[in-house]
N, C-alpha and C positions, 0 to 999 in steps of 0.2 A: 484693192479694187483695180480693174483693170483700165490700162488705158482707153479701148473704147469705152468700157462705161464711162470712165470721167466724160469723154468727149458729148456720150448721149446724155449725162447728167447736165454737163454745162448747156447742150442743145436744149434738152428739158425743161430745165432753171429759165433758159430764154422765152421758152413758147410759152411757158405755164404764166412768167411774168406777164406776157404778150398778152396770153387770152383771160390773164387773170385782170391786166389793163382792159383788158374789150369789154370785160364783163363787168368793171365799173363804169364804164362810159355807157353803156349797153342802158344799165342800171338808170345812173343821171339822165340820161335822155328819156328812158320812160318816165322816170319821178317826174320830168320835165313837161315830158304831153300827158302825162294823169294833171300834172297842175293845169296845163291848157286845155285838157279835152274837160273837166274840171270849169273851166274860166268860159271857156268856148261852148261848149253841149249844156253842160249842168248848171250852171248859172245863169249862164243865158235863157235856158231854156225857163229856168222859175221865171225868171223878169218877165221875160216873154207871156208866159203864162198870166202871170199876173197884170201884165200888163194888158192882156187880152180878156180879163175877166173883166177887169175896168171899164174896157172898151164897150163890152157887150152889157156893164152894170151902167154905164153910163149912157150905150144907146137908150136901154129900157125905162130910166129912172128920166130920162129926157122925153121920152114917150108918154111916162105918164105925166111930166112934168108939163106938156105940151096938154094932156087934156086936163089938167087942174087949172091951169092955167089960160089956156086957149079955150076949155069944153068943146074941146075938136073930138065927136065922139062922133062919125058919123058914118065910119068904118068899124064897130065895136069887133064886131069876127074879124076882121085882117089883126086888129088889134089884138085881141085875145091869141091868135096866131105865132102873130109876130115876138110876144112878150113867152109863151111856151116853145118857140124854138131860141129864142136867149137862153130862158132857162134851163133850158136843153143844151145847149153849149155852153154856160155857166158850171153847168151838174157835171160835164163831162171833163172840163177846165181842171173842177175842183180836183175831180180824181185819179188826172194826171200830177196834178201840180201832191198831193198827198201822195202818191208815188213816189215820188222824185224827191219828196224833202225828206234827209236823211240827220239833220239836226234837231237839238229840241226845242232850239229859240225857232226854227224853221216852224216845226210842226206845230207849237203854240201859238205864231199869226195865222196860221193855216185853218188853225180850228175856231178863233177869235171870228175870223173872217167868213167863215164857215157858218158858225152859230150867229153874226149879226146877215148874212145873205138870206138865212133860213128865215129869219124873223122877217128882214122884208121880203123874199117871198111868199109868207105867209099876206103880206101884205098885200101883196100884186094880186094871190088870190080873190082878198075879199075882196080888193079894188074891182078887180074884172066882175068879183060877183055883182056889186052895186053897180060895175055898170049896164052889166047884165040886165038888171032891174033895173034901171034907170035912176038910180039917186044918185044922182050928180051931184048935189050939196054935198051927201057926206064922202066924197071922195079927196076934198082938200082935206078937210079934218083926219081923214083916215091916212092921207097922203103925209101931215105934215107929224100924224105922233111919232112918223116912221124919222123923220127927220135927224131927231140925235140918234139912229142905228143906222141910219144913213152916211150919215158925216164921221161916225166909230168906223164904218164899214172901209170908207173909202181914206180914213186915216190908217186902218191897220193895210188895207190896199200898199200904201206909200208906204209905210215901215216897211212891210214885209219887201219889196221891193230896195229902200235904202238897203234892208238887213242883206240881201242877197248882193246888189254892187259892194256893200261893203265884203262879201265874204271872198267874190271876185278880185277886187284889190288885194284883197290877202293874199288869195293862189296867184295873184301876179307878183308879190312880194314874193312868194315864196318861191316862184319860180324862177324868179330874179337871183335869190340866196341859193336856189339849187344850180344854176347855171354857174353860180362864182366857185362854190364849193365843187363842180365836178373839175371848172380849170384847176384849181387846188391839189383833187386829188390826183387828176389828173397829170399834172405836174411831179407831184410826192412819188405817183408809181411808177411815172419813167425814168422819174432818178432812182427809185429804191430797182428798180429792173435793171437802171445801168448798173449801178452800184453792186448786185448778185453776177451780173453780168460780169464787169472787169475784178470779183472775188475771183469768181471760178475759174473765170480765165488765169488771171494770174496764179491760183490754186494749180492747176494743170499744166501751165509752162514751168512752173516751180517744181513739181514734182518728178514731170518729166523732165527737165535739165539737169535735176540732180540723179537723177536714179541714173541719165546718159552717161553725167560725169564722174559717176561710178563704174561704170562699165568701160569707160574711156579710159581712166586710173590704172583699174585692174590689167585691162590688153596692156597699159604701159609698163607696168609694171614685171609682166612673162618677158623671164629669161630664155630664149629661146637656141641658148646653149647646153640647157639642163631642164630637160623636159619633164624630167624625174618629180620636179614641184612647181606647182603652175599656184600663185596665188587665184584664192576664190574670188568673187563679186557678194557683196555684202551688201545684198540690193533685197529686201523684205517685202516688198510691193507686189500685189497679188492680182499686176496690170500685166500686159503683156511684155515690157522693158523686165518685169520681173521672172516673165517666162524664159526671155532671152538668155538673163543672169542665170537662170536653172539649167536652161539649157547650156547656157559655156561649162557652168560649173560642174553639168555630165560629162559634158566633152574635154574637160582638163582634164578627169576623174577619167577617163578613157585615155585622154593624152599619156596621165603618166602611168597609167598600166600597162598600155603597147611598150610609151619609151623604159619602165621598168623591165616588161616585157623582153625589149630588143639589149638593154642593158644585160640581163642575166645570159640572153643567144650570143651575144660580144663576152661575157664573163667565159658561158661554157664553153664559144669557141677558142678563146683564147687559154682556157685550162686545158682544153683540150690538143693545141697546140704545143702549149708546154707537156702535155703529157707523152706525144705524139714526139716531141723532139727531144725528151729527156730517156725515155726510152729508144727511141732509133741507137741515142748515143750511146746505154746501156747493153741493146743487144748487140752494139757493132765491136762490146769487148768479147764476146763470145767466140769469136774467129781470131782475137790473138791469143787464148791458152791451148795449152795442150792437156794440162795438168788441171785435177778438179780443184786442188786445192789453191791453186793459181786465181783458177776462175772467183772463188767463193771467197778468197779473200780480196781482190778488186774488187764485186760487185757489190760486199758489204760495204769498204769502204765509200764505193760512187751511191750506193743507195744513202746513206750514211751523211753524206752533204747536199744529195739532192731534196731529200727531205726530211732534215734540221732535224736530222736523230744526235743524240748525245752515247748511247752504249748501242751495241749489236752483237747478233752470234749467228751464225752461219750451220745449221747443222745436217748430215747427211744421213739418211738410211741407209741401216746394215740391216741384212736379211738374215733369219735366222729363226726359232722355237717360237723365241719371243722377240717380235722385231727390236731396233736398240738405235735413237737417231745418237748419231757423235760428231760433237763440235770437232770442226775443219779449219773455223777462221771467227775473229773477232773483230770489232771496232771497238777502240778507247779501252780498252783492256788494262786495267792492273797488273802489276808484274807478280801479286800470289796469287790471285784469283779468276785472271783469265778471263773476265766479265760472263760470269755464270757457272752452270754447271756442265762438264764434259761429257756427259752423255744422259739420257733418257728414255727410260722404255714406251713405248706407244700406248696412249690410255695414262699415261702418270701426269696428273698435275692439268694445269689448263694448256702448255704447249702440247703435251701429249694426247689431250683430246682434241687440241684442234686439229691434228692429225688424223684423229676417227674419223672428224666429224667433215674435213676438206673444206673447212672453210675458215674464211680469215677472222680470228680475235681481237678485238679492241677492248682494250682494262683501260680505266679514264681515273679510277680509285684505285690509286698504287697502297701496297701493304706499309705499314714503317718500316718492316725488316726486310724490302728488298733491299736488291742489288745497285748502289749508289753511285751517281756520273762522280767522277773524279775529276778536279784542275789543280792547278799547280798554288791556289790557295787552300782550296777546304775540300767536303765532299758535298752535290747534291741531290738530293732524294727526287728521279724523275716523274714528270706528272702524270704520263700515258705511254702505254705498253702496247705495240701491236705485235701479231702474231698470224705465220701466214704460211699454207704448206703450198709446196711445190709440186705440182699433181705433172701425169703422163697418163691420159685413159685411163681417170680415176687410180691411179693407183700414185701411193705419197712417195716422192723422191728425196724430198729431203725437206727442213721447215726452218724460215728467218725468223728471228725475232729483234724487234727492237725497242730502243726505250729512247723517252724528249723530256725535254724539259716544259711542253705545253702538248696539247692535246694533237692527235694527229687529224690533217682536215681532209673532206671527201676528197681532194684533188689529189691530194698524196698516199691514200688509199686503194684509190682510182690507178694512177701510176704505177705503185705496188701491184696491183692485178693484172694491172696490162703487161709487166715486165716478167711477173710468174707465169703470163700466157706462153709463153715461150723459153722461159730457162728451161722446162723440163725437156724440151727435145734438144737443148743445147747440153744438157746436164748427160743424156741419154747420150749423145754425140760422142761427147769428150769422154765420158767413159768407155764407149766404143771404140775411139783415137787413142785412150791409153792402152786399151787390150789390143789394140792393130799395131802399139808403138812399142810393147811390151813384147808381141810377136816377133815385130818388126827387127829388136833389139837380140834375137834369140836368133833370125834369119842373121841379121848380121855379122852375131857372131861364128854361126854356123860356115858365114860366108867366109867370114876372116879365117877360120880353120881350114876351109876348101882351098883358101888362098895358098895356108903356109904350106897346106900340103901338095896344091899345085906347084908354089917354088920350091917344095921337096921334091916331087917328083921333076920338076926342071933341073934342079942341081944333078938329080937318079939321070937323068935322061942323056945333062951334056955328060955326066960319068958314064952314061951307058954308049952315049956318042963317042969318047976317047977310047971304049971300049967296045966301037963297033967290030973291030977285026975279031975278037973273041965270040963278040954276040952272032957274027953268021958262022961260024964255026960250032956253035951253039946251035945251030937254026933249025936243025932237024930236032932238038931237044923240045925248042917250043913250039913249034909245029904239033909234036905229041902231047904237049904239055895245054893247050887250044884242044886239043881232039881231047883230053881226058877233061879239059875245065867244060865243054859244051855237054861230056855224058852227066858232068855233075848237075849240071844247067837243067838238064831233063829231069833229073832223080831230084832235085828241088821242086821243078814244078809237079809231079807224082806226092813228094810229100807235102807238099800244098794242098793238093786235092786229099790225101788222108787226112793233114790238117782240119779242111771243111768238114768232112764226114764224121771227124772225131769232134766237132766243137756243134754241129749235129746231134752227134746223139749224144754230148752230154746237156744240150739244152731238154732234147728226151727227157734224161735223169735226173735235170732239175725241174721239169713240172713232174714227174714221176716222186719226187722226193717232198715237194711242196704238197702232193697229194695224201703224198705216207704221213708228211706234216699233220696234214689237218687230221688223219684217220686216227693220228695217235693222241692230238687234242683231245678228239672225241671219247675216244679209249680213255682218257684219266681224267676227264670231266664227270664221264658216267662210271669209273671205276671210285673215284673220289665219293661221288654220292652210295655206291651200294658199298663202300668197305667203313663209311660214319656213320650209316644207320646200323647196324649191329656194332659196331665200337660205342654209340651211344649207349645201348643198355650193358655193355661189357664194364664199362666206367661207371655209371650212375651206380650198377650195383656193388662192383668191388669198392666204390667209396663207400658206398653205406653199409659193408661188413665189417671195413675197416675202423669207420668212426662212429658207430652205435655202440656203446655199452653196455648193453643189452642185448647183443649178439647170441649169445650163450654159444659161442667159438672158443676152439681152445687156443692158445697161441701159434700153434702151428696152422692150423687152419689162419688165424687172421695174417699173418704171414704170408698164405697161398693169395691171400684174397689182394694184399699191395703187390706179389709178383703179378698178380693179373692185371690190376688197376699200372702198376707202371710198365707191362708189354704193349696195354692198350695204349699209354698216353705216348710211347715212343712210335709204335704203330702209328699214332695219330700225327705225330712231328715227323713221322720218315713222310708220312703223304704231303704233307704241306711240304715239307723243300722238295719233295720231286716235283710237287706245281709249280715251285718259285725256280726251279732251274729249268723248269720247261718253257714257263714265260720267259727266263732271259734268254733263251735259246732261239724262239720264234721271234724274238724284238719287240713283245707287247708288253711286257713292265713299264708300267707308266714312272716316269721321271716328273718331279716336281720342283723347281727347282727355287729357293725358300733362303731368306737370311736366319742363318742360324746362331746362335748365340754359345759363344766357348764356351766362356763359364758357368751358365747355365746347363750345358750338355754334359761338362763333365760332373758336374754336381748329381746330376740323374745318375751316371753311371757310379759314382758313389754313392748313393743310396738302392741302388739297384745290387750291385752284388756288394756290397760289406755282408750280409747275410751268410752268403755263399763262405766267405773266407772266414765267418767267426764259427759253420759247420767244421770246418775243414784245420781248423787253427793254423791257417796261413796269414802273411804278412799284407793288407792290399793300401795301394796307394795309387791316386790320382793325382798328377802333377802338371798342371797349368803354367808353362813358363813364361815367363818378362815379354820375351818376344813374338809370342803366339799373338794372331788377328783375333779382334775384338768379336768380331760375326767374319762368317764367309757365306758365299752362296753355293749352297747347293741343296741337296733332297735328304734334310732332316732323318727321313725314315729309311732310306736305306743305306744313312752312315751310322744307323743306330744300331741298325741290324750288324753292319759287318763288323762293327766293335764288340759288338755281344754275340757273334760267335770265337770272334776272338775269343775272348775273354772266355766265352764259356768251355773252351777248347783248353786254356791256360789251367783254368780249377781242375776240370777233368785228370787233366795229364799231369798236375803237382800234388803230391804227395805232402810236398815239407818245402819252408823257404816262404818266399813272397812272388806276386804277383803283383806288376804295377803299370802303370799308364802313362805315358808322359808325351803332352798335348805344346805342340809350340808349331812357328812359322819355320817352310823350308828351307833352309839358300839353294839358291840359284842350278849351280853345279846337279844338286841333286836330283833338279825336274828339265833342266836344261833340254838335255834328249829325248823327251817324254813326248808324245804326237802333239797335244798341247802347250809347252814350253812355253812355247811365243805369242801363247795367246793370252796370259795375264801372268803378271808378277806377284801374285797372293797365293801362295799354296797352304794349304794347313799338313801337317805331317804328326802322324799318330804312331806311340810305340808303344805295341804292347808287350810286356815281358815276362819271364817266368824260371825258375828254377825246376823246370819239369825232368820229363825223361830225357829230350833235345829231341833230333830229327837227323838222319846221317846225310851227309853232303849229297850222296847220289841221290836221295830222297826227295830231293828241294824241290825237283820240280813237277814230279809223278805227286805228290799229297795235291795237288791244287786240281786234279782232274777228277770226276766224277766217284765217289765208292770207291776213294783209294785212302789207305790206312798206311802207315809206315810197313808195318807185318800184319799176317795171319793173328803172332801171339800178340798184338796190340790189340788189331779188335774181339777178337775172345775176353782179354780182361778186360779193359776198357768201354765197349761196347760201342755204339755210333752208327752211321751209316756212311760216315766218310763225304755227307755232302757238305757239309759246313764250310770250309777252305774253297771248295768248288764255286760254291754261291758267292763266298768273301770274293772270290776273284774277277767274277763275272759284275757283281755291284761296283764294284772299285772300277771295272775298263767302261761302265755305263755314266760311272759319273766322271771319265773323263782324268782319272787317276792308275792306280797301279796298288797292289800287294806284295810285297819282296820278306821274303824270311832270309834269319841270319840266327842259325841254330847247329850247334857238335852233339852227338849221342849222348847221353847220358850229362852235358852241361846246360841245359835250358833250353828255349828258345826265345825269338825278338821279331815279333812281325812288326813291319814298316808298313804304313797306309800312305800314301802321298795323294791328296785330292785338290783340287783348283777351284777358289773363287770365281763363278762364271754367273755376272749378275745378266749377263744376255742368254742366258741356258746354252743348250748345247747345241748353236747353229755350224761350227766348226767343227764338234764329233760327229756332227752327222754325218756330211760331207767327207770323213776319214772312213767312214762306216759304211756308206752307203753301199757299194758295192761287197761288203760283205754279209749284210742282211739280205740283199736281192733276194735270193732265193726263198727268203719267211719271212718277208715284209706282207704276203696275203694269207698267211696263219688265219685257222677263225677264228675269234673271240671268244670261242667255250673257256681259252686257259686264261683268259682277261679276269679273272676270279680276285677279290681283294680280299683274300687271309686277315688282312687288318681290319675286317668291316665286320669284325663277330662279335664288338661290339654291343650292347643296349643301345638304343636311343640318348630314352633317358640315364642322368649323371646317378649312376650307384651308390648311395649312402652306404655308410656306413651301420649296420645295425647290431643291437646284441644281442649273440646268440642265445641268450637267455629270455628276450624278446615273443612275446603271446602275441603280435601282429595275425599271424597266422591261424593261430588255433580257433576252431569252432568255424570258417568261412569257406564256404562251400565254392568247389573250383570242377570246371571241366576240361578234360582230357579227352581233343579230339586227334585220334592218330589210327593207322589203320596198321600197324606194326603192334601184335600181342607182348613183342619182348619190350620195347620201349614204352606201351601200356602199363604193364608190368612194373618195371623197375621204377616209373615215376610215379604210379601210385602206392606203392611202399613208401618211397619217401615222402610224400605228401602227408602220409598218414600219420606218418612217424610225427609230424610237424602237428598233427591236432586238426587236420583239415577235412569234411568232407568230399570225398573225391567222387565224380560220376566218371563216365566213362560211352566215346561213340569212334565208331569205326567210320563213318563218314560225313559229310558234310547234311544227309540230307536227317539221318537219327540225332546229328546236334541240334540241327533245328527245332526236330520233334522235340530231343527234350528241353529245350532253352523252350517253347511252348508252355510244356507240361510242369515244368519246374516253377514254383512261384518265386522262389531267388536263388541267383546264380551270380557270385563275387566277383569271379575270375576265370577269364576261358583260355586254355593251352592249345593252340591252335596247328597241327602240323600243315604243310601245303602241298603234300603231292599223294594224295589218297582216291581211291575207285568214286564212282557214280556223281560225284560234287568235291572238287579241289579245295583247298583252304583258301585261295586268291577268293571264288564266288560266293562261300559260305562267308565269308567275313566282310564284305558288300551287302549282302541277304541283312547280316543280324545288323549291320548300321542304318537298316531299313528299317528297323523294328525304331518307331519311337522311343520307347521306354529303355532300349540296349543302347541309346548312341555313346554313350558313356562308359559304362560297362569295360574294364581294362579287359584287352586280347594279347597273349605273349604269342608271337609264331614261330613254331619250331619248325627247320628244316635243315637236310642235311645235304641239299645243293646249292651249295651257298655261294651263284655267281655276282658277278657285278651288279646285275640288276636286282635281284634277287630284293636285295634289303628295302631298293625306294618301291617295288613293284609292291611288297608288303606294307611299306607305308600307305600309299596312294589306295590300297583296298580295305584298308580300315583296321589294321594294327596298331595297337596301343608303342607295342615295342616287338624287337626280332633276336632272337637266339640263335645262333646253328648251331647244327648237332656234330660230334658228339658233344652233351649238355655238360657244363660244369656244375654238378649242384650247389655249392656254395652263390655260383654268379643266377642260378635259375632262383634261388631262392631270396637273396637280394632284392632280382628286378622284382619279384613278388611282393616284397615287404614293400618296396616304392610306390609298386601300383593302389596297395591296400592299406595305404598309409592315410 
């Protein structure tokens, strides 16, 4: 309740007392004049009355008393008069006085009095009548029967009269007792009003003095040095002292949100100051290094104690294939571990994507098996890891990381960002200051040279001085010797200017040559595709004359048929290495660069040719030695290749004896001079050997150049194209290695591979290379072709060839070449298949329409009116075909070639020319 109510309740309580006093006094005072008006009007007025009926019963009963008595008759009309206007205010008396009497002792003398007046009025009548008549005698007689109704009359007269004073006396009684009783109550309601009165009062000082000195407590109680918590008021009163408490208790509830508020503005200015002063101190080491690695091992350190890191690593980007950050500097470091890893490729691991991603890492969930703080008791396991790159215009310069023993907080994060806002133009600086110091140190020495050779020529000069008598004696020698140095002077600047004109026109001849480049791409792109589509049906069919038993060939015939089938298949091997030397030629051989696995690799290469050497009853051995690297880095597929032309060079050219391999690490001395040397200490070194024909000394270094053979009579018996060694040499200088032979005529020979672990690829051979690519680094990608991608899809089971997969399932053959129609529907047939057959994309349709089932479609891609790309989109439009296996045969089989056929709706891709064993495989897969 609110303090004004209480105040209008106790006002209330007051008045209501007041008037509820008035309206008992109000009350007793009328009960008091109803008792007197009562005692005074109505009482009065019956006596009265009755006293007036008396009056008028007594004039008349005197009247006639006077002529009974006197026979005074001598006026009988006045008389008769007289006694009818009594009776006439007697009648009128009675009916006032019956009015007015509201009791029943009242109304029963009323009517006593009533019935004995009646009877003597009847009296008076006949009295007047007799005397009317004049009988006088009988007017006593008739006078005196009246007598005892007379004497009842004028008795019930008196009663009724006592009866009325007596009821007067009462109402004075009673007004007497009403008069006492209203002092009484009178009395009772001004105490019982005081009495509400000083409750409520004291009710409302009481409530309001406590509810004050609660509020009085509370303000006592605010610390108003910590604004932060203000005690409440504990005030529940729903008066206005209680709105006050509401209202402080908003306004605390404001106080300490502001001073919370201005606390956190004092927290951030003051982190901010620290952050603001810990980095000033941070960037002002920037201008005492000279050296990056100077800089990055301070700044870890000072980062390192400014925010209560336990381990750190410092690491910098190198540029290169595949970028490669490498630690420069530690904190708290182990003496074998370095605190971390030495280097990381970009994208590896969570420091290497924070590097993609340029933004700073926080790990709050360390692994069990990180990297552990070390002390000089135990080790322990840190709790949070930050992680943070060093950016220059978006681009990463280098990336910290560190690790605590508790979680890292925004401030020290904060810090962190503010300090990397600026290492990178410091980082950029100082590597700018070592190349200006590195220059600097080249000018120096250049200078120290110009010195000695200045105090050469001082020492020349004071000799030439001792020797001045000779020197003018001389003088007309140099004089001419001046006149022939100024003609040379000229004839330098003339070859100068030939110079220009010659470095002219051979930039001519090298966009001139970059052009014949690309014509000649073009040339064995499309010389490639028209010389495999007729090798296709040259091969499909010479195998299937070969290995049909049912040939009806006589031997010599099937003889002709493997001379054909193996001109086509060397045919087919000379086209692929003249792509794969034309690719290393222009610079587009893609390098991959791959941890490879020794013993795994050589294990391939012993199950790869043992075959070869159990045709040939040669000796072969793969030898893994103690010291060879467990894995190295480099491009799997084309150290696989230049071992297996080794090797396959090794079989060819031995007769008798062994063939063997032996796989181990380089020393030093052997790669030391090598254009990479010094760019990693991991070399793997590969030897392949042979009891062959050998190779003559002069020979050594003409076999490694394109379609070069020892002699004429080697390649006649032997056969080949002389690029294998070429390609070995040119894979070897791509992956940043070498090939060396060590071979006598007629005693063997021994190639040597030296290659290098390069887990940051080849950002250093570029760089040696770069200028000798220039000229066919804009080759076009026609020779970008991947010979490795001819490939299935899908994995080739294994099936047997005894296997009905085939037989009885109905397959289409769309190709627009009659010879490769041809030779692939013989063999199909041969297999039990029915075979259809369409020249273009748009008669496949027709008949994949018209055909109610159709197994399997051979799809080639470069045919007239509808290509195989659109035709194999079309049929995956067919609801019912989306399923349906499609093999694509083609015989330009670029880079893109294979995904271009995926992406239009081939099951799987072949090129041509076809191997029938591998066309019939994927077949068996499909319709498996």
């Amino acid at each position: 309740m609110s303090f004004k109510k209480k105040q209008f309740l106790a006002l209330g309580l007051t008045v209501f007392c007041m008037v509820l006093l008035m309206f008992v006094i109000l009350f007793m005072v009328n009960l008091m004049r109803s008792n007197m008006i009562e005692i005074v009007q109505d009482r009065y007025f019956k006596v009265k009355q009755a006293t007036e009926i008396r009056q008028l019963f007594d004039q008349a009963d005197r009247q006639l008393l006077r002529i009974v008595v006197d026979n005074d008759v001598t006026e009988p009309t006045v008389i008769t008069d007289f006694l009818k206007t009594n009776n006439a205010g007697i009648q009128s008396k009675f009916i006032d006085l019956q009015d007015s009497v509201n009791t029943k002792e009242g109304k029963r003398y009323v009517n006593q009095i009533e019935v004995a007046y009646q009877s003597y009025h009847e009296m008076e009548q006949l009295f007047l009548v007799e005397l009317k008549n004049g009988e006088v005698d009988n007017l006593k007689t008739l006078y005196d029967k009246e007598r005892a109704n007379r004497d009842e009359l004028l008795i019930n007269l008196d009663e009724f009269k006592d009866y009325q004073e007596s009821l007067m006396e009462e109402s004075l009684k009673n007004a007497t007792n009403t008069y006492s009783t209203l002092v009484i109550v009178l009395i009772s309601a001004v105490a019982v009003a005081l009495l509400l009165i000083i409750i409520v009062t004291l009710w409302l000082i009481r409530s309001t003095s406590r509810n004050i000195h609660s509020i009085t407590k509370g303000i006592k109680q605010i610390d108003f040095t910590n604004l932060t918590r203000i005690p409440r008021l504990d005030v529940n009163s729903k008066d206005e002292i209680g709105e006050i408490a509401s209202a402080f208790n908003s306004m605390a509830t404001s106080l300490e949100t502001y001073s919370a508020k201005e606390m956190q503005y004092t927290l951030e200015i003051t982190e901010q100051n620290w952050v603001t002063t810990h980095s000033s101190s941070i960037v002002h080491l920037y201008s005492h290094h000279v050296t990056i690695e100077g800089l990055a091992e301070e700044l870890i350190n000072k980062l390192a104690d400014v925010m209560d890191a336990k381990l750190g690593g410092f690491y910098i980007k190198e540029e290169g294939k595949r970028p490669i950050f490498r630690k420069i500097a530690s904190y708290a470091a182990e003496a074998d571990n370095h605190a971390g890893r030495d280097y990381f490729f970009e994208g590896e691991g969570l420091v290497g994507q924070c590097a993609i991603d340029r933004k700073v890492f926080s790990l709050n969930e360390v692994p069990d098996d990180y990297q552990v703080i070390s002390t000089g008791l135990g080790s322990i396991k840190p709790k949070s890891i930050l992680m943070a790159p060093i950016l220059l215009k978006d681009d990463v310069l280098a990336v910290i990381e560190l690790a605590s023993l508790q979680a890292f907080t925004s401030t020290q994060v904060k810090l962190l960002e503010e300090v990397l806002g600026t290492l990178g133009i410091a980082i950029t600086n100082i590597l700018g200051r070592m190349e200006i110091a590195c220059l600097l140190q080249e000018s120096q020495a250049k200078t120290e040279e110009l010195q000695m050779q200045s105090e050469e020529l001082q020492t020349q000069s004071e000799e030439l001085q001792s020797q001045s008598e000779e020197m003018q004696t001389q003088a007309e020698e140099l004089r001419m010797i001046n006149e022939q140095l100024e003609e040379r002077t000229k004839d330098a600047e003339l070859k100068s200017e030939e110079l220009q004109a010659a470095k002219e026109s051979l930039e001519e001849k090298a966009r001139e040559l970059l052009q014949s480049s690309k014509y000649k791409s073009e040339f064995l792109a499309n010389m490639s595709h028209e010389l495999r589509t007729p090798l296709n049906s040259i091969l499909l069919l010479s195998e299937m004359m070969t290995d049909d038993p049912n040939h009806g060939l006589n031997e010599e015939q099937i003889e002709f048929a493997k001379v054909i089938h193996s001109s086509g298949q060397d045919l087919l091997n000379l086209i692929n290495d003249i792509l794969d030397l034309s690719k290393v030629e222009v610079g587009k051989l893609d390098i991959h660069f791959e941890e490879v696995n020794i013993n795994e690799f050589a294990e391939r290469l012993n199950r790869h040719f043992m075959p070869f050497a159990k045709q040939k009853n040669l000796d072969f051995t793969v030898n893994v030695r103690e010291n060879a690297p467990h894995s190295v880095f480099t491009d799997e597929q084309r150290l696989q290749q230049i071992i297996k032309n080794l090797l396959s060079n090794a079989f060819k050219f031995t007769e008798k004896g062994f063939v063997s391999v032996s796989v181990e690490e380089a020393k030093r001395q052997e790669f030391l001079e090598l254009p990479l040397g010094k760019v990693t200490n991991t070399w793997l070194k590969v030897v392949v050997s042979d009891t062959g024909i050998g190779i003559p000394e002069e020979k050594h270094e003409e076999i490694f150049e394109a379609f070069q053979q020892v002699d004429g009579a080697t390649m006649r018996k032997y056969g080949g194209t002389g690029l294998g060694l070429s390609i070995t040499k040119e894979f070897a200088h791509l992956l940043g290695g070498v090939c060396k032979v060590q071979s006598r005529e007629g005693a063997g020979s021994s190639f040597t591979l030296l290659v290098p672990s390069l887990p940051e690829g080849l950002s250093e051979l570029e760089e040696i290379r770069v200028k000798e690519e220039a000229a066919s680094a804009k080759a076009d990608d026609l020779l970008s072709e991947q010979m490795t991608d001819h490939q299935p899809v899908e994995s080739m089971e294994s099936f047997d060839e005894s296997s009905n997969v085939l037989n009885g399932k109905s397959v289409l053959v769309v190709d627009d070449d009659h010879r490769n129609i041809f030779a692939v529907k013989n063999a199909l047939e041969k297999e039990g298949m029915n075979v259809k057959t369409a020249e273009n994309g748009m008669e496949c349709l027709r008949l994949i329409e018209e055909t109610s089932k159709i197994d399997i479609v051979l799809m080639d891609i470069m045919m007239p009116i509808m290509d195989g790309y659109e035709t194999m989109q079309r049929i995956r439009g067919i609801e019912i075909h989306q399923e349906m296996p499609i093999i694509a045969l083609t015989a330009k089989a670029m880079k893109s070639d294979r995904r271009k056929c995926i992406e239009s709706g081939a099951s799987d891709y072949i090129s041509k020319p076809l191997n029938l064993e591998q066309l019939l495989s994927v077949m068996r897969v499909w319709l498996t």
